[in-house]
PLY file of the C-alpha trace (Angstrom):
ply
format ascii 1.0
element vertex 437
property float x
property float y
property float z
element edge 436
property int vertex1
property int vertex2
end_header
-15.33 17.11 -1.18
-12.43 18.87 -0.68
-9.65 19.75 -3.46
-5.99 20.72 -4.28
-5.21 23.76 -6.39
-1.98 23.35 -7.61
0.77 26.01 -9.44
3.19 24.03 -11.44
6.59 24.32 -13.09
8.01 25.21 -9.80
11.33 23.56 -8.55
11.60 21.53 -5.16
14.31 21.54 -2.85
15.13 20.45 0.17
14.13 16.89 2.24
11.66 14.50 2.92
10.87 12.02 5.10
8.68 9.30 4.01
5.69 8.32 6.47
5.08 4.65 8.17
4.45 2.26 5.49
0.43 2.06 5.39
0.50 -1.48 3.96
2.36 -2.69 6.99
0.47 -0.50 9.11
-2.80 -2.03 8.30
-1.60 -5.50 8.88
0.11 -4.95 12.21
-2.75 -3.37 13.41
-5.15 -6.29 12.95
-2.74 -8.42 14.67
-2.97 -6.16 18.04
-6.59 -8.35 18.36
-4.18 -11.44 18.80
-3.44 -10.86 22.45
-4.87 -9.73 25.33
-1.82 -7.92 26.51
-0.22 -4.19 25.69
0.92 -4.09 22.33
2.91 -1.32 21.41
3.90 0.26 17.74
5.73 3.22 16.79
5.76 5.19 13.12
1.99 4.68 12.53
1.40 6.93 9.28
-1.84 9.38 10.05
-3.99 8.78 7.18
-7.49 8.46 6.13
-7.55 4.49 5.93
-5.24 3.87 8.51
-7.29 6.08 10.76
-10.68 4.37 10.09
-8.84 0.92 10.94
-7.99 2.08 14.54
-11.61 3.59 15.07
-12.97 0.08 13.78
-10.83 -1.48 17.03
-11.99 1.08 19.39
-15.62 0.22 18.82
-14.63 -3.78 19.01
-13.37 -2.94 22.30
-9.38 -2.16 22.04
-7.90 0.04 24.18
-6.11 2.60 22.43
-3.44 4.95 23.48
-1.77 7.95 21.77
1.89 8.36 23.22
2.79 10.61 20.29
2.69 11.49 16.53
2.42 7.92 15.41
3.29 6.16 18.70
0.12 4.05 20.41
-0.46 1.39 22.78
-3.65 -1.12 22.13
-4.79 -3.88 24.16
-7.32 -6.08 23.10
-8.32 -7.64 26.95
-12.26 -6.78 26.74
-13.42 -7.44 23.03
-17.19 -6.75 22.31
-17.77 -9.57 19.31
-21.50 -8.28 19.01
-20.25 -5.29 17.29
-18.84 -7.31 14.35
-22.70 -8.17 13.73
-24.18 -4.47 14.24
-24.97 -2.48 11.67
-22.40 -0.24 12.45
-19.50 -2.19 11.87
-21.44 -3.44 8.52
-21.11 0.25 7.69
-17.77 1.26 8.82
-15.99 -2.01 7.80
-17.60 -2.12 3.96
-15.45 1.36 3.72
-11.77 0.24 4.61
-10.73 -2.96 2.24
-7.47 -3.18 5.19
-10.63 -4.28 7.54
-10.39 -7.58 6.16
-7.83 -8.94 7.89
-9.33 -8.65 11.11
-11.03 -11.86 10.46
-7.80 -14.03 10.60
-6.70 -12.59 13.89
-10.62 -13.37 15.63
-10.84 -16.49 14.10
-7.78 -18.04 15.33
-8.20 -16.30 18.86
-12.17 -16.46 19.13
-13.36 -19.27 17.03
-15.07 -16.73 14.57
-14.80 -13.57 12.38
-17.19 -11.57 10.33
-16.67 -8.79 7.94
-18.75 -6.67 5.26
-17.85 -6.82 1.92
-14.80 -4.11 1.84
-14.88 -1.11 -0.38
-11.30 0.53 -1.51
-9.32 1.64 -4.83
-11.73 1.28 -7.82
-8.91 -0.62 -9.47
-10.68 -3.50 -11.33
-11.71 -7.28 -9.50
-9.94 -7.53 -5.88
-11.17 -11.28 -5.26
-11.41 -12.25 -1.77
-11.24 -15.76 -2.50
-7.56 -16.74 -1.01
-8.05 -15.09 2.14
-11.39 -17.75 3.10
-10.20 -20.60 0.83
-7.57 -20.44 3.73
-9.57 -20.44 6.14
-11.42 -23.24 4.96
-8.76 -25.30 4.53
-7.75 -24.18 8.09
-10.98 -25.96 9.25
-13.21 -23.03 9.30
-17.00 -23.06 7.94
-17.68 -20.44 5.89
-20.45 -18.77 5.18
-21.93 -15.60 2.64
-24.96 -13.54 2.98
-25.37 -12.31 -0.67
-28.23 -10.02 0.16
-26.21 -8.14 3.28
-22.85 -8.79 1.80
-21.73 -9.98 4.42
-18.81 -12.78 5.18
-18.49 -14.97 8.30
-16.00 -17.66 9.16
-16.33 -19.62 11.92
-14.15 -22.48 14.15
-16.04 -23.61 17.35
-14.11 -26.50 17.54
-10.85 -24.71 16.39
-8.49 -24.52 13.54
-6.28 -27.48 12.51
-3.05 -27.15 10.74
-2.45 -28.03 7.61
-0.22 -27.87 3.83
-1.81 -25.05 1.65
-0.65 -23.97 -1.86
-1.89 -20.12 -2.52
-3.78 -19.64 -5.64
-2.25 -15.83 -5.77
0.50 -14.82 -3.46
-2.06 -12.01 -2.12
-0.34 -10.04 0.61
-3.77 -9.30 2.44
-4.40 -13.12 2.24
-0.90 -14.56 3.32
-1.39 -12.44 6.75
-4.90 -12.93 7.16
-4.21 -16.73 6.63
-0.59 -16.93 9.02
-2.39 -14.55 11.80
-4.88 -17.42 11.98
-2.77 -20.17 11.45
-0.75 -18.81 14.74
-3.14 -20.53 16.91
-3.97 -23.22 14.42
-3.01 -26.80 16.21
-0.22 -28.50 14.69
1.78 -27.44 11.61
0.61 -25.11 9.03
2.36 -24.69 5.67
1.64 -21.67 3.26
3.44 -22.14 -0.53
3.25 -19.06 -2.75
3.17 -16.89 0.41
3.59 -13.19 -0.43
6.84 -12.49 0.76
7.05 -8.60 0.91
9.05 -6.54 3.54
5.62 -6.18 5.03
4.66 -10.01 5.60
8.28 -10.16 6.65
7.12 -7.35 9.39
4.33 -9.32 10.67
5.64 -12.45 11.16
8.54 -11.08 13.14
5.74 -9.25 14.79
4.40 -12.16 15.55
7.02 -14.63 16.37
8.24 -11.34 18.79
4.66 -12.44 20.85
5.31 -15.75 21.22
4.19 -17.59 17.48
6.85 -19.97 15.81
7.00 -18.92 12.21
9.86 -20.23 10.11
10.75 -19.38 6.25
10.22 -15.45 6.76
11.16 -13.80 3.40
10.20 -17.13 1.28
7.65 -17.76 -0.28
7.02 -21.02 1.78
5.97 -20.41 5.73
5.84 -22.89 8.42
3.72 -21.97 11.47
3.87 -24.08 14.29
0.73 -23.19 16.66
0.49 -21.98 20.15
-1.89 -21.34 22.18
-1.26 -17.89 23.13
0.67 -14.98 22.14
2.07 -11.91 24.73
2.37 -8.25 24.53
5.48 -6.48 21.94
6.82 -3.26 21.07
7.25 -2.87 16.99
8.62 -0.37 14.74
6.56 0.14 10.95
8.98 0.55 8.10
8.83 3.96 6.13
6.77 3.65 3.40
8.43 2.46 -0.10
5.48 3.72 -2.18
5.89 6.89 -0.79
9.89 6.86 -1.41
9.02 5.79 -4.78
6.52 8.71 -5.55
9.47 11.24 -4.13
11.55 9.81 -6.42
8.97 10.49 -9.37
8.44 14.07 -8.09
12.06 15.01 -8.20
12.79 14.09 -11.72
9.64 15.37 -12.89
10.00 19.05 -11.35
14.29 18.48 -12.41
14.34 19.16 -8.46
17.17 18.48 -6.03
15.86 15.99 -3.14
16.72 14.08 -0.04
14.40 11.44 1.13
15.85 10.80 4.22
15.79 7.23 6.11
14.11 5.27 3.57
15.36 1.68 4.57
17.22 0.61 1.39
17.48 -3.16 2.62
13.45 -3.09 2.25
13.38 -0.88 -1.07
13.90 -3.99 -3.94
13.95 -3.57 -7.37
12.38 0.49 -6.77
15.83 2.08 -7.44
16.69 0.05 -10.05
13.68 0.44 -12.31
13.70 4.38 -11.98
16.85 4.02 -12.90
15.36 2.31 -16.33
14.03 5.61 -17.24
17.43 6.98 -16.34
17.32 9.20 -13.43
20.08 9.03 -11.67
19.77 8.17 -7.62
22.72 8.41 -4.88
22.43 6.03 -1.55
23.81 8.45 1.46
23.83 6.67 4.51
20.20 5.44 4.60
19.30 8.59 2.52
18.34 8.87 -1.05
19.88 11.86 -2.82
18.28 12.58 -6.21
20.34 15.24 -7.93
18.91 17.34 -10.44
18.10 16.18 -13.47
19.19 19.78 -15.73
19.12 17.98 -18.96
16.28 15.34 -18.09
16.71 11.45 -18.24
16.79 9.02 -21.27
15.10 5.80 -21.12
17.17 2.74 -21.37
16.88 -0.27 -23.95
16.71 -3.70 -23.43
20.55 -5.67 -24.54
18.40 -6.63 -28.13
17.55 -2.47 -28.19
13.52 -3.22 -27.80
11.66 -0.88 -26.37
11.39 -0.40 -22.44
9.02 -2.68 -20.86
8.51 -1.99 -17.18
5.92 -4.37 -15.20
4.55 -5.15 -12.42
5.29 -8.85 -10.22
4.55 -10.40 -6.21
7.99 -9.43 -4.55
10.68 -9.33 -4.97
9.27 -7.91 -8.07
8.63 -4.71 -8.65
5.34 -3.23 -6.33
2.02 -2.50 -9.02
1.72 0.68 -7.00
4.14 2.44 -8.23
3.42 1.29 -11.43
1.29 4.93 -11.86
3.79 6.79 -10.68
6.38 5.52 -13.69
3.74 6.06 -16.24
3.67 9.68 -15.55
7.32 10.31 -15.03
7.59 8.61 -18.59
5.62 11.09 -20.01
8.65 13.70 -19.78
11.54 10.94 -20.59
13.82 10.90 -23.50
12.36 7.77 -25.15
9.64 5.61 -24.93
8.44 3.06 -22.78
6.04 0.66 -22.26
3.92 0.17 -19.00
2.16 -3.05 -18.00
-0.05 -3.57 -15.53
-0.66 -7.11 -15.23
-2.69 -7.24 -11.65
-5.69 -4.96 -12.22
-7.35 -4.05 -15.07
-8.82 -0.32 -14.22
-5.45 0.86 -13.00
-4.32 3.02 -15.89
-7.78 4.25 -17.27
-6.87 7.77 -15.28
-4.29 8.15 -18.53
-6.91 10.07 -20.40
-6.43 13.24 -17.90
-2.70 12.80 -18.28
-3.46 12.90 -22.35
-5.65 16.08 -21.77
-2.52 17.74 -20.19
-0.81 17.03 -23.20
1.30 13.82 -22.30
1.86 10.96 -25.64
-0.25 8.10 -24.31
-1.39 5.46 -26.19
-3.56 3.10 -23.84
-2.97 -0.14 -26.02
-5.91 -2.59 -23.60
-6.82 -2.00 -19.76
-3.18 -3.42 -18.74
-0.93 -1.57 -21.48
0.06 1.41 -21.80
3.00 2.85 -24.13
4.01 6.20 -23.35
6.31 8.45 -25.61
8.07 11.14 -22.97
8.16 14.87 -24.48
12.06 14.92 -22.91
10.81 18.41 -21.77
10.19 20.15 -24.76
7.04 20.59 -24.32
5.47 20.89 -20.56
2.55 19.34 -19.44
-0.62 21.25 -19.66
-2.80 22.31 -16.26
-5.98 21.26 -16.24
-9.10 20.40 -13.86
-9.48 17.08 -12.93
-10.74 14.12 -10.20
-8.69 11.39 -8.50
-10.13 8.03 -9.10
-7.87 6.42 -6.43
-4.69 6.47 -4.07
-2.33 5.78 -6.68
-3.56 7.52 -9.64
-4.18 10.71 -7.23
-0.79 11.16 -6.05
0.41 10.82 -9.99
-2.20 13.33 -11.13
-0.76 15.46 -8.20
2.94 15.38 -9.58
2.07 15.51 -13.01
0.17 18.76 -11.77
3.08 19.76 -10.17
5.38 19.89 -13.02
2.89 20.98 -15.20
2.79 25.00 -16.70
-0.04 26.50 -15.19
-2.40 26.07 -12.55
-4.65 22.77 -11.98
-7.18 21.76 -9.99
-7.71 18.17 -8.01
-11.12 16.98 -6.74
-11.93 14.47 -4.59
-8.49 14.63 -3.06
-9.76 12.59 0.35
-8.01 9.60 -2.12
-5.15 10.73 -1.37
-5.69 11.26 1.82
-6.81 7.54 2.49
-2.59 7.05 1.47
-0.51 10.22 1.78
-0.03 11.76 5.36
-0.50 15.78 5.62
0.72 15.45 1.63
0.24 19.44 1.03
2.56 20.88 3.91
5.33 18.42 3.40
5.33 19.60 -0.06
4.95 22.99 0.64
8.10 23.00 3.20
10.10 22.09 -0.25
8.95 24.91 -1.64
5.47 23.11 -3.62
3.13 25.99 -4.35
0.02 23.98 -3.45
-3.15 24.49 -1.16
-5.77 22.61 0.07
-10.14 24.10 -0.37
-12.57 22.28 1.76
0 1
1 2
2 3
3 4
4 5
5 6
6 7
7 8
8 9
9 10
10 11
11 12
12 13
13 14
14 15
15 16
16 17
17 18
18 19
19 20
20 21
21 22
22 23
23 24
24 25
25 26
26 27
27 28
28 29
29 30
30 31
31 32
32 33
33 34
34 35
35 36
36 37
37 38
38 39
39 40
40 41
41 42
42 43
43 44
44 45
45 46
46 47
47 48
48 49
49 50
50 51
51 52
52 53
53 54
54 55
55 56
56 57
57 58
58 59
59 60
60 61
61 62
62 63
63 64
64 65
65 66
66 67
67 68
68 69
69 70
70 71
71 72
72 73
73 74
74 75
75 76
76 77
77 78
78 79
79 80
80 81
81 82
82 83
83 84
84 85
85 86
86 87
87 88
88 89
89 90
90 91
91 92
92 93
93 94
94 95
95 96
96 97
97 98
98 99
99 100
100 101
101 102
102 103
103 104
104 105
105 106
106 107
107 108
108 109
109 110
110 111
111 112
112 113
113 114
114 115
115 116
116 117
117 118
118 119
119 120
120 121
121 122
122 123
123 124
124 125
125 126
126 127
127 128
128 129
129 130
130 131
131 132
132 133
133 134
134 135
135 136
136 137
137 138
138 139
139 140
140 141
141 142
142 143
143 144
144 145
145 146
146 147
147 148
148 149
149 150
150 151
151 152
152 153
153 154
154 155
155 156
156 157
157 158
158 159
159 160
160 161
161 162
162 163
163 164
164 165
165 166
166 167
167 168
168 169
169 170
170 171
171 172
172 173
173 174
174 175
175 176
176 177
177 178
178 179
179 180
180 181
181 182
182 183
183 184
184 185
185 186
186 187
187 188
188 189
189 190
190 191
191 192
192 193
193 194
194 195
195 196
196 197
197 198
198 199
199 200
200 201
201 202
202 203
203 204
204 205
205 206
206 207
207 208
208 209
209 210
210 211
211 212
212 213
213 214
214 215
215 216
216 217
217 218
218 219
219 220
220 221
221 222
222 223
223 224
224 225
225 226
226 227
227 228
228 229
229 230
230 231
231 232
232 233
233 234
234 235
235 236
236 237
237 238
238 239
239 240
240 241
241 242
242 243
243 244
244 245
245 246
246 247
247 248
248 249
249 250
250 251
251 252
252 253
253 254
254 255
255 256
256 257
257 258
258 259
259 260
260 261
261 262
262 263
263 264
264 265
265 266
266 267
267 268
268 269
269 270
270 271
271 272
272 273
273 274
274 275
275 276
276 277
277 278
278 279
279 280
280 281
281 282
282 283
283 284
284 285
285 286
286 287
287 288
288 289
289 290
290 291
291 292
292 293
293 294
294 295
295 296
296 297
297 298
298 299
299 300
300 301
301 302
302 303
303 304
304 305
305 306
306 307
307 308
308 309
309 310
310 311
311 312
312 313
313 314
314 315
315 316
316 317
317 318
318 319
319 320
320 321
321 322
322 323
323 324
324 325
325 326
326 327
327 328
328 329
329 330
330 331
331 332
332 333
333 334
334 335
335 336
336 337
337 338
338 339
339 340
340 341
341 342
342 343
343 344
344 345
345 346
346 347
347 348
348 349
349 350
350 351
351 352
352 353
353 354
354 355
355 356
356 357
357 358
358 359
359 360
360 361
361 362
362 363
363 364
364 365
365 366
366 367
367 368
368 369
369 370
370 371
371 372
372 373
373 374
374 375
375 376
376 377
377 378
378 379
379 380
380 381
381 382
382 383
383 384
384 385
385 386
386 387
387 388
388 389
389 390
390 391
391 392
392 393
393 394
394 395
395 396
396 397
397 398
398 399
399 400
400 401
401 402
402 403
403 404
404 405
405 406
406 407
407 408
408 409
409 410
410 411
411 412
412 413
413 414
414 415
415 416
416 417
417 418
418 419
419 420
420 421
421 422
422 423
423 424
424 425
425 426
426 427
427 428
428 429
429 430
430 431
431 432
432 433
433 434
434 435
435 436
């Protein structure tokens, strides 16, 4: 296990660039498998989970090629389907929750798609249940082996198209369901789609190959099948999450930063709802300037004057995983403000190491939080503690960061699985940080 050790109450300066979106990066990925020619994607981040997904495809049978730091070509011509029944795969696949959506790319193509139950974030319940209820209604069979835990879907016949209304608007499930739909026969239409920059990715992706995929952005899609898709070169978006946690590390530190090329078209409501807590952003270009914040930020009120309430939502709405990242930049606000996390219900129990450092916390139920912010008058404490998962590691990190003192992360291969070669980029803006094996 390896582990950050971390001097805070330094100031940053300088710029950033945020890394291939990892979301995106795991769908586009899975959709290589659609095609049996040359695929080719640019801006894939180099991270833990990422990384696992393109080992999975090697042992299917893809042929992989590294043209440069995030640049590869695949080409799935000579698949080995066996593997998706060996024990291997069982063991590799039950570690990467991205490895689900796999399935909706083999069974459109192949008639058939297995998959482990996937690991991931211990967040709370991540049902599976819209991603094969999909399927199903696609004309699949399904079929569970509780004592391997292990999922298969199959279509000898083929998949028919057909109306679908989403019980969720799951991002995982909308592209698992449209990348099989693709080659479904006839019209399929998906209401309550997820329709987040990433979907939006994909089914450009997609229709770039050859599919016919109208209503991108909406929450309603319309996928006309075909029989076969071509190769396609494709850019992945920079990663909002990542923007987002910038954004909480500059006010946090009071730290003058550039996050350079962030895509604002693709950012939604993310500026905006810092900007709730009052730190002030400037768009440059494609940049994102965040000045210093020398007297801190005030939290704003609600037209009645209630208290802040900031929430999660499916897009445009603002993303739950940032949600983390404005519960510890609260802690230092003028003000309070009250977080709610309405999509899993283990996401903010990581708010007791933020109370050992010292931060006003009271965690109301496992989806509220209300946090009073200490408007800098009194720091954060450093402390030793473990990341529990992506999210909550990089917001342990920053709180660490700001924090008097000198803290210590375990288990820091969580944020690894998200955040690409986290400790040098920070140390190039001057982060005194290092990394123990």
């Amino acid at each position: 296990m390896s582990s950050f050790v971390i001097e805070g109450g330094h100031q940053l300066k300088g710029e950033i660039t945020p890394q291939g979106a990892k979301n995106e990066a795991l769908q586009i990925l899975c959709a290589v498998l659609m095609t049996p020619e040359k695929v080719e994607i640019n801006n894939i981040p180099d991270i833990r989970d990422v990384n696992k997904l393109i080992d999975i495809l090697e042992n299917l049978g893809v042929k992989i090629q590294k043209l440069g730091k995030g640049h590869f070509t695949f080409k799935s011509d000579s698949l080995n389907l066996e593997y998706l029944e060996s024990d291997q795969f069982k063991k590799e696949g039950s570690g990467l929750r991205g490895s689900i959506m796999i399935v909706g790319p083999l069974l459109g193509r192949f008639g058939k798609g297995y998959i482990p139950r996937p690991g991931g974030d211990k967040i709370g319940r991540r049902r599976l249940d819209t991603h094969f209820e999909g399927f199903i209604k696609l004309g699949a069979n399904f079929r569970y082996n509780k004592e391997e835990r292990f999922y298969g879907v199959e279509a000898p016949k083929g998949l028919t198209g057909t109306k679908m209304l989403l019980e969720e608007a799951s991002v995982t499930g909308t592209a698992n369901i449209v990348m099989a739909a693709v080659f479904a026969e006839g019209e399929t239409e998906i209401y309550n789609a997820a329709c987040e920059p990433y979907i939006q990715q994909l089914c450009k992706m997609l229709n770039g190959m050859g599919a016919q995929i109208e209503g991108i952005g909406s929450n309603l899609l319309r996928i006309t099948g075909v029989k076969e898709l071509k190769g396609c070169s494709h850019i992945v978006l920079p990663d909002m999450i990542e923007i987002g946690s910038w954004i909480g590390l500059a006010a946090m530190t009071k730290s003058q930063i550039t996050i350079k090329n962030v895509s604002w078209e693709n950012l939604g409501l993310i500026p905006s709802t810092f900007e709730k807590l009052g730190i002030k952003l400037q768009k440059k270009g494609d940049d994102i300037f965040i000045p210093e914040h020398k007297k801190g930020y005030e939290v704003k009120s609600f037209i009645d004057g209630s208290i802040m309430n900031i929430s999660d939502a499916p897009w445009p709405g603002f993303t739950p995983d940032l949600l983390s990242i404005m519960l510890v930049v609260a802690t230092q606000a003028r003000g309070s403000v009250l977080i709610h996390q309405k999509m899993f219900e283990s996401r903010l129990f990581f708010v007791d190491k933020l109370i050992d450092m010292g931060a006003k916390i009271i965690l109301c139920d496992p989806h509220r939080a209300t946090v009073i912010g200490h408007d800098f008058k009194s720091q954060l404490k450093a402390t030793t503690m473990t990341s529990p998962d992506i999210r909550a590691g990089i917001s342990l990190l920053i709180a660490a960061l700001s924090a008097k003192g000198t803290s210590t992360i375990h288990n820091i291969e969580q944020i690894d699985r998200g955040y690409e070669n986290i400790d040098e980029r920070l140390k190039a803006i001057g982060a005194k940080i290092h990394r123990y094996d």
